[in-house]
Backbone as a printed PyTorch tensor [residue, N CA C, xyz], in Angstrom:
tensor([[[  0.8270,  -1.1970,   0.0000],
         [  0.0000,   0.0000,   0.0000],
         [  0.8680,   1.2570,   0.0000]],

        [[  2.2220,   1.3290,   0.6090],
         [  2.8340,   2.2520,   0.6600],
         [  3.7660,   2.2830,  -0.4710]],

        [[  4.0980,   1.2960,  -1.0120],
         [  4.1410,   1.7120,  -2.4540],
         [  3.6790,   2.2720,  -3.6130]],

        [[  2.1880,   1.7310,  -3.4380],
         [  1.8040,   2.5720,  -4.2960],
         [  1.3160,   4.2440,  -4.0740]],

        [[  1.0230,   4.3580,  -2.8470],
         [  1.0850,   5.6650,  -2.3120],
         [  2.2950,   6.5440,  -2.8840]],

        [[  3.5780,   6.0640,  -2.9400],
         [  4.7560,   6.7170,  -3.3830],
         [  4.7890,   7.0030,  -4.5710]],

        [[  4.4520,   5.4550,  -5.5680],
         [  4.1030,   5.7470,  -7.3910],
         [  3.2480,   7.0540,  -7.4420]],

        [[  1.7470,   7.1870,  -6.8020],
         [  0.9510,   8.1020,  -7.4310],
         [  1.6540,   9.4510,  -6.8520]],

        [[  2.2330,   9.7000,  -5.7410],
         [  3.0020,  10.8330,  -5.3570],
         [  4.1620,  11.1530,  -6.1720]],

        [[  4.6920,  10.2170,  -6.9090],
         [  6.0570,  10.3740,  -8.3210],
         [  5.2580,  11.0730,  -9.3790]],

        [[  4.0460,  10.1370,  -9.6680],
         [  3.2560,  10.4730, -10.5850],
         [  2.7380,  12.1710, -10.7730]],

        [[  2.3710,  12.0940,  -9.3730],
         [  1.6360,  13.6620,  -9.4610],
         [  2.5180,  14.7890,  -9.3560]],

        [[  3.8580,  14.4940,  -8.7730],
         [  5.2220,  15.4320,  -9.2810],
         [  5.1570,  15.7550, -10.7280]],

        [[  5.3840,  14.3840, -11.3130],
         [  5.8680,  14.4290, -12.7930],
         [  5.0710,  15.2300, -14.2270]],

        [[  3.2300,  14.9580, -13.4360],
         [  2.3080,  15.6090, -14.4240],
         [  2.5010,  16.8780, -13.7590]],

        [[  3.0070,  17.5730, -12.4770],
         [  2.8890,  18.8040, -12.2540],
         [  4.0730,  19.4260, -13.0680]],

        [[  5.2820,  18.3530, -12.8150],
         [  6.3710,  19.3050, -13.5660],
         [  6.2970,  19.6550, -15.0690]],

        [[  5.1080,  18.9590, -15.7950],
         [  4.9560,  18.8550, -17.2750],
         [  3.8390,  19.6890, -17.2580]],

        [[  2.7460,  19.7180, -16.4730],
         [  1.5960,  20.5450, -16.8640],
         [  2.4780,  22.2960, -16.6500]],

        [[  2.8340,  22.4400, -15.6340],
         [  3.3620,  23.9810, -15.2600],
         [  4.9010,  24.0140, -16.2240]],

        [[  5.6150,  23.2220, -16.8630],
         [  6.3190,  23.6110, -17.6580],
         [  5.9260,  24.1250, -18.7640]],

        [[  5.1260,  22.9450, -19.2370],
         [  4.8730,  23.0000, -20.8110],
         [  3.5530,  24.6540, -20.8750]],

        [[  2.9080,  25.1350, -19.4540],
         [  1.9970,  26.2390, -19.8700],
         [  2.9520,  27.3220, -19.9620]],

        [[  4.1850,  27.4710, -19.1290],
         [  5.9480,  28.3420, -19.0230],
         [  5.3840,  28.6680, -20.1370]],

        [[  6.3280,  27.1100, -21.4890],
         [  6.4010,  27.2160, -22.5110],
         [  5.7280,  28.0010, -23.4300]],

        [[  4.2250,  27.6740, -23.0800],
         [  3.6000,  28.1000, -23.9790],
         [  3.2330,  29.7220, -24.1870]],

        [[  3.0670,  30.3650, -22.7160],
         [  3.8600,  31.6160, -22.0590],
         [  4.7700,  32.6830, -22.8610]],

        [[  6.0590,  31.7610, -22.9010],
         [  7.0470,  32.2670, -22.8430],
         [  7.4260,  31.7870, -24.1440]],

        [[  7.1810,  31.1480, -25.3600],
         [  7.1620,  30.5480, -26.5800],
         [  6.9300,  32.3580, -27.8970]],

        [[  8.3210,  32.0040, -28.3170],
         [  8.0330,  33.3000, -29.4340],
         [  7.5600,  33.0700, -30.8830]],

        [[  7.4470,  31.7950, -31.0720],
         [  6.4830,  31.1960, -32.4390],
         [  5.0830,  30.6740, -31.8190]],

        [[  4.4010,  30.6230, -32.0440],
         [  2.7520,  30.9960, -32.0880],
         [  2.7250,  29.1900, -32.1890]],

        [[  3.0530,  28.5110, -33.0740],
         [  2.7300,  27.0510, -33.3130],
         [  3.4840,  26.2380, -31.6090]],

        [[  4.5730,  26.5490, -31.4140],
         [  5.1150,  26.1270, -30.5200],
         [  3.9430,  26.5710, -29.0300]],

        [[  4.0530,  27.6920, -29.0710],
         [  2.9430,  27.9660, -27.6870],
         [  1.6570,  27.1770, -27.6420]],

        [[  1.0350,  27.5040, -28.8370],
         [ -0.2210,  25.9920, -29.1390],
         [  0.0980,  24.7130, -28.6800]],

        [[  1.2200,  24.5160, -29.4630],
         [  1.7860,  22.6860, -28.5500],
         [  1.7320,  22.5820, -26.9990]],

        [[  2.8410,  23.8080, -26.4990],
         [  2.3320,  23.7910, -25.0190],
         [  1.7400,  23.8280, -24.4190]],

        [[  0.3400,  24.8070, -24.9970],
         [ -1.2110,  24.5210, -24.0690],
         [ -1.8440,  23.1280, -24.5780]],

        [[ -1.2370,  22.7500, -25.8020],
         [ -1.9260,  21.2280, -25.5200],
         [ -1.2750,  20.0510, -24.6240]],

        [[  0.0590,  20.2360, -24.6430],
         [  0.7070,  19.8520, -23.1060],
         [  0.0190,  19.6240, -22.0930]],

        [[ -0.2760,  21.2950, -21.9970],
         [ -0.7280,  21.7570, -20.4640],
         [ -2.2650,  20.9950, -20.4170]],

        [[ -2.7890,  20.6330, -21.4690],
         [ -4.2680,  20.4760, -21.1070],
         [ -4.0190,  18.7610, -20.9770]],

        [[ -2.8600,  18.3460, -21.7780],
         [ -2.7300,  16.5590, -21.4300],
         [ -2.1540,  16.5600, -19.9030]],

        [[ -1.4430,  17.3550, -19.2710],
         [ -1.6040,  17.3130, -18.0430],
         [ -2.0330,  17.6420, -17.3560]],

        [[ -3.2860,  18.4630, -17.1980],
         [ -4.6240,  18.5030, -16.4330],
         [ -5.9110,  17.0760, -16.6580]],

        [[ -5.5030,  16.4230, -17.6320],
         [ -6.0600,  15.1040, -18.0850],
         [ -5.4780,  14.4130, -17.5160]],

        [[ -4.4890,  14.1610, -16.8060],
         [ -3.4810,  13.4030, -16.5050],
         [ -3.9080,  13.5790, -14.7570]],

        [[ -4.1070,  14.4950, -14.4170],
         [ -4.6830,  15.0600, -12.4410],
         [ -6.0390,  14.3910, -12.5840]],

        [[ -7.0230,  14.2230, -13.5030],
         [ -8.2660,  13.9190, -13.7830],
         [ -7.6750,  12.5790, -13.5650]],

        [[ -7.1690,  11.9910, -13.7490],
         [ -6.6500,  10.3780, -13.7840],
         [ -6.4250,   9.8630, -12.3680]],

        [[ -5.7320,  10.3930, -12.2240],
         [ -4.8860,  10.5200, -10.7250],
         [ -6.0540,  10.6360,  -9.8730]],

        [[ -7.2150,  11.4480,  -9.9560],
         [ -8.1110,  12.0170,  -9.1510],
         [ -9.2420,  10.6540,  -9.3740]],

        [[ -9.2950,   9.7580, -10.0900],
         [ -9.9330,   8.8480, -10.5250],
         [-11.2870,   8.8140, -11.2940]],

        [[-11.2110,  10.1910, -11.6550],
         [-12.5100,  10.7190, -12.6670],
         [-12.0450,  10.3720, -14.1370]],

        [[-11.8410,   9.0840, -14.7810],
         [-11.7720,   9.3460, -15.9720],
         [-12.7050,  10.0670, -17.2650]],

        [[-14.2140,  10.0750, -16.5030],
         [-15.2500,  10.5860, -17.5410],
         [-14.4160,  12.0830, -17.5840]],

        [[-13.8590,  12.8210, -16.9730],
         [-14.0000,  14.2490, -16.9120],
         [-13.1060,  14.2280, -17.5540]],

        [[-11.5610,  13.2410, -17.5070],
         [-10.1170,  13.5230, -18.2500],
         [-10.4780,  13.3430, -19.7090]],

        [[-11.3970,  12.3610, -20.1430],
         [-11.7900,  12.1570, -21.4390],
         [-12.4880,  13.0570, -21.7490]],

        [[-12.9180,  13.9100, -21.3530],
         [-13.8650,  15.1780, -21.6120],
         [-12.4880,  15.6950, -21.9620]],

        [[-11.7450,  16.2800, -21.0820],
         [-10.6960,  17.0290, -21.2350],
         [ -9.6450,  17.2310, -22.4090]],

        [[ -9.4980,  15.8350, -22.7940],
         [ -8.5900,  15.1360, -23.7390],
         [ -9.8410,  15.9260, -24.9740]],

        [[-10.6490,  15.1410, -25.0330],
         [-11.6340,  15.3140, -26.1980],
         [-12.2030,  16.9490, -26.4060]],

        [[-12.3230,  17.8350, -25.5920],
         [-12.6540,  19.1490, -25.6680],
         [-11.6440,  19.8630, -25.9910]],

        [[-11.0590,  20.1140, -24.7230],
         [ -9.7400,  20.8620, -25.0280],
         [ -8.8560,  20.7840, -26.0400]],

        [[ -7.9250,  19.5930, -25.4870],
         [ -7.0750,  18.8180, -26.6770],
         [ -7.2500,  18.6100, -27.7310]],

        [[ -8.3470,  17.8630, -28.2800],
         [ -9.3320,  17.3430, -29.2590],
         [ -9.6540,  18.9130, -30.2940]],

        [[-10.1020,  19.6760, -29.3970],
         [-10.7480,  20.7580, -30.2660],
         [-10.1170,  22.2040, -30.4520]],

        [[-10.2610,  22.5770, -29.1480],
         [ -9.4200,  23.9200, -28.7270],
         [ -8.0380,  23.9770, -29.0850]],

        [[ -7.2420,  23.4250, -28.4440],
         [ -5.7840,  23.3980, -29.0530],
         [ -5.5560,  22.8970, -30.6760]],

        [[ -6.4500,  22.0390, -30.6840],
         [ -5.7910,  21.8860, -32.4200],
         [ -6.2570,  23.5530, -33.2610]],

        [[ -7.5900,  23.5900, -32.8380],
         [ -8.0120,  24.5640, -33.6450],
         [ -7.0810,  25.6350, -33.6690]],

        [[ -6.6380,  26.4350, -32.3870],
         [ -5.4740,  27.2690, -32.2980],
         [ -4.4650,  26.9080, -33.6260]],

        [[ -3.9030,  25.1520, -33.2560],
         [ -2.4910,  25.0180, -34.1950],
         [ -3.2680,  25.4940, -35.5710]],

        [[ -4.4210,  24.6480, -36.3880],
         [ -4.3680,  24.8710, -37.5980],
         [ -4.5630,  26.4830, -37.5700]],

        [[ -5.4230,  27.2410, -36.8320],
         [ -5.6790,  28.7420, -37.3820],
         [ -4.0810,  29.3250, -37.4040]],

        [[ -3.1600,  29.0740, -36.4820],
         [ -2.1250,  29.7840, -36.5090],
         [ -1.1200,  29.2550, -37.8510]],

        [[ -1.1970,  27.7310, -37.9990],
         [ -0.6940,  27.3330, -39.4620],
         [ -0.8520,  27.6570, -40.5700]],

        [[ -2.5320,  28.1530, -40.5480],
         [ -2.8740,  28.6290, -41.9050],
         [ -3.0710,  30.3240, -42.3470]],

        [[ -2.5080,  30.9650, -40.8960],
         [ -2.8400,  32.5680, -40.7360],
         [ -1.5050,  32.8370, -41.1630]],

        [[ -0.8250,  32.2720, -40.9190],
         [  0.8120,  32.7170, -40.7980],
         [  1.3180,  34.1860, -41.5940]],

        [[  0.9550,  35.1000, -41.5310],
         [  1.2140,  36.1040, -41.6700],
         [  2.7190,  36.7190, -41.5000]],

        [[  3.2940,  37.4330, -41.5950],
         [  4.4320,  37.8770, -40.7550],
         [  4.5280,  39.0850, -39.1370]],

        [[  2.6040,  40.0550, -40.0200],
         [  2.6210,  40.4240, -38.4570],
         [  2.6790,  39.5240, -36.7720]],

        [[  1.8050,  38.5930, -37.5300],
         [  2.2360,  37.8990, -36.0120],
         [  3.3270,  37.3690, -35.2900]],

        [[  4.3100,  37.5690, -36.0640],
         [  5.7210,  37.0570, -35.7850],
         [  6.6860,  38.0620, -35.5030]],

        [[  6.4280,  39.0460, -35.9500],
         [  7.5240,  40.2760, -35.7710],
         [  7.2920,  41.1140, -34.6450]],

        [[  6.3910,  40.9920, -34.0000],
         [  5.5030,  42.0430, -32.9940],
         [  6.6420,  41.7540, -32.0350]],

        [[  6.9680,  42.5270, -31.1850],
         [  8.0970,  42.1370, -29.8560],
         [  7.0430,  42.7500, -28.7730]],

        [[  7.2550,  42.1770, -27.7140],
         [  6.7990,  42.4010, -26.7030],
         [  7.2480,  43.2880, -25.4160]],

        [[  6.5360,  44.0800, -24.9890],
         [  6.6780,  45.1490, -23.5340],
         [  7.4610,  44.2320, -22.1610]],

        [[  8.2490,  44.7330, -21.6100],
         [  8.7240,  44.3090, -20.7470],
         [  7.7700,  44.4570, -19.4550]],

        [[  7.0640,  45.6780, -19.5210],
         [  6.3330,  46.1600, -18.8010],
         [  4.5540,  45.5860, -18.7960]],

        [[  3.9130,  44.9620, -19.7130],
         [  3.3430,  44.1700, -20.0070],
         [  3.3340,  42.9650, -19.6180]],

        [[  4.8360,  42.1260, -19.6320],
         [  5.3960,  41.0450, -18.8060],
         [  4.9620,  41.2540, -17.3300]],

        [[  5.6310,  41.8980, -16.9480],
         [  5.3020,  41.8990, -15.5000],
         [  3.8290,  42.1500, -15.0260]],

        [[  3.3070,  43.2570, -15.6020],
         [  2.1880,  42.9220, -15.1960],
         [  1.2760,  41.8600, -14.9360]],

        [[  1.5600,  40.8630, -16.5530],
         [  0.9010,  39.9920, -16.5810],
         [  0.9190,  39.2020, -15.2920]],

        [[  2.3800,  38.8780, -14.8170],
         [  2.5530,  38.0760, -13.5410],
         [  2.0690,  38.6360, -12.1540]],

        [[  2.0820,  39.6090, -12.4060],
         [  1.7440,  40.3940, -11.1740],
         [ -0.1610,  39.8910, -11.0760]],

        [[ -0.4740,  39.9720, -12.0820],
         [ -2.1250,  39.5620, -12.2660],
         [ -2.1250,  38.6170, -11.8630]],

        [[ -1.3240,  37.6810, -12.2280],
         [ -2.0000,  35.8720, -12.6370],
         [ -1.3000,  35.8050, -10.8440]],

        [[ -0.6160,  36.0900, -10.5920],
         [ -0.3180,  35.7870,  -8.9390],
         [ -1.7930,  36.2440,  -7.9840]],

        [[ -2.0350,  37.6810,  -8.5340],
         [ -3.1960,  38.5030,  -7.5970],
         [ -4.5320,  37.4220,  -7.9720]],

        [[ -4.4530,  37.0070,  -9.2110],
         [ -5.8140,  36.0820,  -9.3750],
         [ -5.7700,  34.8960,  -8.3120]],

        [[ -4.3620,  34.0710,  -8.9110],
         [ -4.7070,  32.9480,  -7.9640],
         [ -4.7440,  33.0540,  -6.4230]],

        [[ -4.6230,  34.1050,  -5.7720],
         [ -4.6200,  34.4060,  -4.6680],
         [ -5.8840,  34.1720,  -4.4520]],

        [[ -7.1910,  35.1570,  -5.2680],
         [ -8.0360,  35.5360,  -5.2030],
         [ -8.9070,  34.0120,  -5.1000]],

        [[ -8.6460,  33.2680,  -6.0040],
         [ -9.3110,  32.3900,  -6.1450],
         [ -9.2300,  31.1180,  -5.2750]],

        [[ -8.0330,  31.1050,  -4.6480],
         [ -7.3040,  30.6040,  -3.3410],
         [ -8.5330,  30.7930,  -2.3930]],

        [[ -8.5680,  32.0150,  -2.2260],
         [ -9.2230,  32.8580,  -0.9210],
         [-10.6270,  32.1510,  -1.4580]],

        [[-11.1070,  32.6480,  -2.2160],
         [-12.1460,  32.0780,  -3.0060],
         [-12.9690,  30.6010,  -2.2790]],

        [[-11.9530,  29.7720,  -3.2210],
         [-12.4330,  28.3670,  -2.3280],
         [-12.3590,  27.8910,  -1.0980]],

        [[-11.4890,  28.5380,  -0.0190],
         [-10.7950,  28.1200,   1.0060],
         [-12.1130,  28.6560,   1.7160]],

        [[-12.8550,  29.3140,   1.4540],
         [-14.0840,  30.5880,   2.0110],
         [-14.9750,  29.8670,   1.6720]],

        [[-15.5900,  29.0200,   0.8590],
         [-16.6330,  28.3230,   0.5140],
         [-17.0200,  26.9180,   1.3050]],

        [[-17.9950,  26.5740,   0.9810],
         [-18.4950,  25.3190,   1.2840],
         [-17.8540,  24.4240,   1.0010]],

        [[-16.7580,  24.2740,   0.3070],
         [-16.4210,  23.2910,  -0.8010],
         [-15.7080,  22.2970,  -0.0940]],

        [[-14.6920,  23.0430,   0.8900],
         [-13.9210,  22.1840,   2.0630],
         [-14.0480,  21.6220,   3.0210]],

        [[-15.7770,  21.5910,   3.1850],
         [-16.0540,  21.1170,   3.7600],
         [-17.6240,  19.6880,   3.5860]],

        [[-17.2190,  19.5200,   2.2370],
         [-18.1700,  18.8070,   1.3750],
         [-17.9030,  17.3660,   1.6740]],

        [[-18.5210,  16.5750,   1.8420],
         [-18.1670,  15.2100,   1.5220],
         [-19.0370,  14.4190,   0.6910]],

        [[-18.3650,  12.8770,   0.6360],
         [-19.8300,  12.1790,  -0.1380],
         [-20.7390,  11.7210,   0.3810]],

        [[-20.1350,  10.9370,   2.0130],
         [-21.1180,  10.3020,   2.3880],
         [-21.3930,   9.2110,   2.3630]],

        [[-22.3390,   8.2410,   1.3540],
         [-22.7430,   7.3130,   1.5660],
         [-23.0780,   7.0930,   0.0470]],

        [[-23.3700,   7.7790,  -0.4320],
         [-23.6310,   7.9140,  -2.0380],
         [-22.6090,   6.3330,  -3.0450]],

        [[-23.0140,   6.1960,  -3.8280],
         [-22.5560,   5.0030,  -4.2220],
         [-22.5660,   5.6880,  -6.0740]],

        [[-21.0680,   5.3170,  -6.3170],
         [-20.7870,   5.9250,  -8.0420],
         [-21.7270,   5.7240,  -8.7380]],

        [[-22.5020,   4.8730,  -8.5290],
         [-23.6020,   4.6150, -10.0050],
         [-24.6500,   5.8660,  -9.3320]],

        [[-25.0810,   5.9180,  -8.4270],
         [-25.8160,   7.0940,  -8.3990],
         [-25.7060,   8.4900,  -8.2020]],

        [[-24.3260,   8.6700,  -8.6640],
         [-23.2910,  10.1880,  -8.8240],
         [-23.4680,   9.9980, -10.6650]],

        [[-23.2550,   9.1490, -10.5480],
         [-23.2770,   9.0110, -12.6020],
         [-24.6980,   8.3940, -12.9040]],

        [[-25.2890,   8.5170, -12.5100],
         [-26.6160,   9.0520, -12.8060],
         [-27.3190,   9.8700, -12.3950]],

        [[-26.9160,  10.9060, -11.6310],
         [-27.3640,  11.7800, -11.5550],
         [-26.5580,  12.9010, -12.4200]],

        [[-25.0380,  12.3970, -12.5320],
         [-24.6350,  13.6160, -13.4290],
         [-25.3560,  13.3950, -14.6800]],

        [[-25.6750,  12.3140, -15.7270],
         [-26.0650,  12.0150, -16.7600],
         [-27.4620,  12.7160, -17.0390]],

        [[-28.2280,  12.9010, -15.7080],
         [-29.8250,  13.3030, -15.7950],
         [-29.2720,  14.6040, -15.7640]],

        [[-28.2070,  15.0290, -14.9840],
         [-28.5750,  16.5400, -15.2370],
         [-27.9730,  17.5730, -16.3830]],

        [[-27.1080,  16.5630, -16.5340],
         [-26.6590,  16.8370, -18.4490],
         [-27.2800,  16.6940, -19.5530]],

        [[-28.6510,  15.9530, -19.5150],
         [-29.6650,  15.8310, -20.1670],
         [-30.4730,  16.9580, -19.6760]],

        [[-31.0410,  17.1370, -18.5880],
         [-32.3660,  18.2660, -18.6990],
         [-31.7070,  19.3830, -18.2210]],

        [[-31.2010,  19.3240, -17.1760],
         [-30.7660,  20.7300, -16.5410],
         [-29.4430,  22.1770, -17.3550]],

        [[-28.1860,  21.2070, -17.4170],
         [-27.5910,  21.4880, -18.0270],
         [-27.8220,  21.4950, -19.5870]],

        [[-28.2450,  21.1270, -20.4360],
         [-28.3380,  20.7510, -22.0110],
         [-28.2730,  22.5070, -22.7570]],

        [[-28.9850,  23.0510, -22.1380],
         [-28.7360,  24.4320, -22.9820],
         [-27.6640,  25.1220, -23.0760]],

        [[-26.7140,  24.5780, -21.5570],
         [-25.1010,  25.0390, -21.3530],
         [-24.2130,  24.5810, -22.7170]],

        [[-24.7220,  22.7260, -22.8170],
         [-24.0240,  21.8120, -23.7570],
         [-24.5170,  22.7110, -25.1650]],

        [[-25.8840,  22.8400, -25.4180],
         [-26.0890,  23.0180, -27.0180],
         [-25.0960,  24.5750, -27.4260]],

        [[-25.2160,  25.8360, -26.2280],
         [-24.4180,  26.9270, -26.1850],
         [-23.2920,  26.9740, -26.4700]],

        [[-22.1140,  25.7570, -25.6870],
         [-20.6970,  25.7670, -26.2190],
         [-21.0970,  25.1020, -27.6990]],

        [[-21.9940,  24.4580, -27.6090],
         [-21.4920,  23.5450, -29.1170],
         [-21.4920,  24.9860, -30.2400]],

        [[-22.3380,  25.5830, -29.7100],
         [-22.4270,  26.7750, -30.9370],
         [-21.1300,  27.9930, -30.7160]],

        [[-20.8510,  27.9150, -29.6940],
         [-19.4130,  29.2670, -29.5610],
         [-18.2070,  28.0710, -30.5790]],

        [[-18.5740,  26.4050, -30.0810],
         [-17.2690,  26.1460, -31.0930],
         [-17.4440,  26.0430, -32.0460]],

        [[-18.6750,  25.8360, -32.3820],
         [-18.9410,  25.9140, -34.0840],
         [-18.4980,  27.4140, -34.4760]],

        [[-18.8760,  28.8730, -34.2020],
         [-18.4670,  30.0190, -33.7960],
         [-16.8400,  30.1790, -34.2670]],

        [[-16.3780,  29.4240, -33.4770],
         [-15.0940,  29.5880, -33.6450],
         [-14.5160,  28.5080, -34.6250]],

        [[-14.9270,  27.7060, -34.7490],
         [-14.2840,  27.0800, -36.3110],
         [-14.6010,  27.8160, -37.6950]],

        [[-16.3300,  28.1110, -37.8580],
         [-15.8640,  29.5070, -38.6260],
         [-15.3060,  30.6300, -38.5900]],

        [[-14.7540,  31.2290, -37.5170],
         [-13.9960,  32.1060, -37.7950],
         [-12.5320,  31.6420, -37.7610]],

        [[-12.0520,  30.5220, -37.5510],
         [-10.4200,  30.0270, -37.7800],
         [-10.7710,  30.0190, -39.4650]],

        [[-11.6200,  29.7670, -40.0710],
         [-11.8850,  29.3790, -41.7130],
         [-11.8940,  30.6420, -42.2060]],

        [[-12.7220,  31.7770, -41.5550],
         [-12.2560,  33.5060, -42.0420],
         [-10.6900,  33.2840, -41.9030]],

        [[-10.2160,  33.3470, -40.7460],
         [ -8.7750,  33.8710, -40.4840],
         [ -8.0670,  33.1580, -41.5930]],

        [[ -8.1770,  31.7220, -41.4510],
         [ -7.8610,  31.2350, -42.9580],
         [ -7.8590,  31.3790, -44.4130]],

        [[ -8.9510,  32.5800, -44.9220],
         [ -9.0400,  32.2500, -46.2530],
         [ -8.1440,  33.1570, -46.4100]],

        [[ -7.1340,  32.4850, -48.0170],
         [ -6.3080,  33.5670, -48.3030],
         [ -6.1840,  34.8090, -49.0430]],

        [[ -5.7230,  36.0270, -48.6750],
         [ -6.0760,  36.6980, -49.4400],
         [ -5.4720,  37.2620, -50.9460]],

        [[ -4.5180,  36.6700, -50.9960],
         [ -3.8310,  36.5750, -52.3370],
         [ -4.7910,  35.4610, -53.3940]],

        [[ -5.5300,  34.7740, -52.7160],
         [ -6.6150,  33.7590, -53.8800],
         [ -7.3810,  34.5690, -53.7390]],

        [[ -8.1920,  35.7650, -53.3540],
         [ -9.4150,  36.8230, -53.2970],
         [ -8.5800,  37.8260, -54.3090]],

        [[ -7.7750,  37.9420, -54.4070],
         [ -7.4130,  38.9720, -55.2220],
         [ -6.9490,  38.7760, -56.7580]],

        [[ -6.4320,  37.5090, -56.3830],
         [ -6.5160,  36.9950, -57.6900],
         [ -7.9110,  36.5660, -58.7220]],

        [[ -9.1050,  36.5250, -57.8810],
         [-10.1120,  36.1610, -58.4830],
         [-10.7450,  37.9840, -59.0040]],

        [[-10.3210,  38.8640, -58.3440],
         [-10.6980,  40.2220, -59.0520],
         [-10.3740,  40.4450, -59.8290]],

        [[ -8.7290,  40.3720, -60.0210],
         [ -8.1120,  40.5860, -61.3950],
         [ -8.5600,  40.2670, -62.6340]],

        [[ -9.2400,  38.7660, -62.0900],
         [ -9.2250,  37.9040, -63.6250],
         [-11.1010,  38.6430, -64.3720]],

        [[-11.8970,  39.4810, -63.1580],
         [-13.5930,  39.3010, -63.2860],
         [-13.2620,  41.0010, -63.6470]]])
């Protein structure tokens, strides 16, 4: 038993040192395709805590939403935008810091946040998994469903507009010339 206690404690080092590297990366990444890779990193190792945590329905959500959709979509829009403004832009030093100065004041906030809530003091009880997963299933059917049909439409939303950002405009201009 205390072995494996130690594996999942190696384990949860190893997805921390890869999830908080690879978001660094993606951060701190001065090609646009490379930073995409790293938030898909970062989102295979938040799939990876979902594991660990023994929720696989949610990591496969994770894998399949995020990973699956969000991050690729990023890579192809940034593959097929490739412009040169987006590459030449240099960045504020002063901008930098701020940013950190934020993302520290947030997670504070959000620290404070949960530590203040009900949440820490929640348990299960007596409840038995099949009737946690059926009740999440009922309420993803009636309750939630307008949340589900809403993202489906911001990502539909956003795959047409990666297909704007995509079309090229040297084939639009070439079709004026010729009309």
């Amino acid at each position: 038993m205390i072995e494996v206690h130690i594996m999942a404690e190696q384990v949860f080092y190893g997805l921390a040192i890869l999830t908080i590297g690879s978001a660094i990366f993606a951060l701190e990444s001065r090609e646009l395709i490379y930073g995409a890779i790293g938030l898909a990193l970062s989102m295979l190792g938040i799939a990876g805590f979902f594991i660990l945590l023994d929720a696989p329905f949610v990591a496969m959500f994770q894998i399949a939403v995020y990973v699956g959709a969000v991050a690729v979509l990023v890579i192809f829009t940034v593959m097929l935008v490739r412009t040169n403004e987006l590459f030449t832009k240099r960045e504020d030093k002063n901008r930098r810091i701020a940013g950190i100065v934020f993302a520290f004041i947030f997670m504070i906030v959000i620290g404070l946040i949960l530590l203040g809530s009900e949440l820490s003091k929640a348990s299960i009880g007596e409840l038995k998994i099949d009737n946690i997963t059926q009740k999440i299933g009922g309420e993803m059917l009636t309750y939630y469903s307008p949340a589900f049909i809403l993202l489906a439409l911001v990502l539909a939303g956003s795959i047409i507009g990666a297909l704007t950002l995509a079309r090229r405009e040297d084939v639009d201009n070439s079709y004026e010339r010729v009309n």
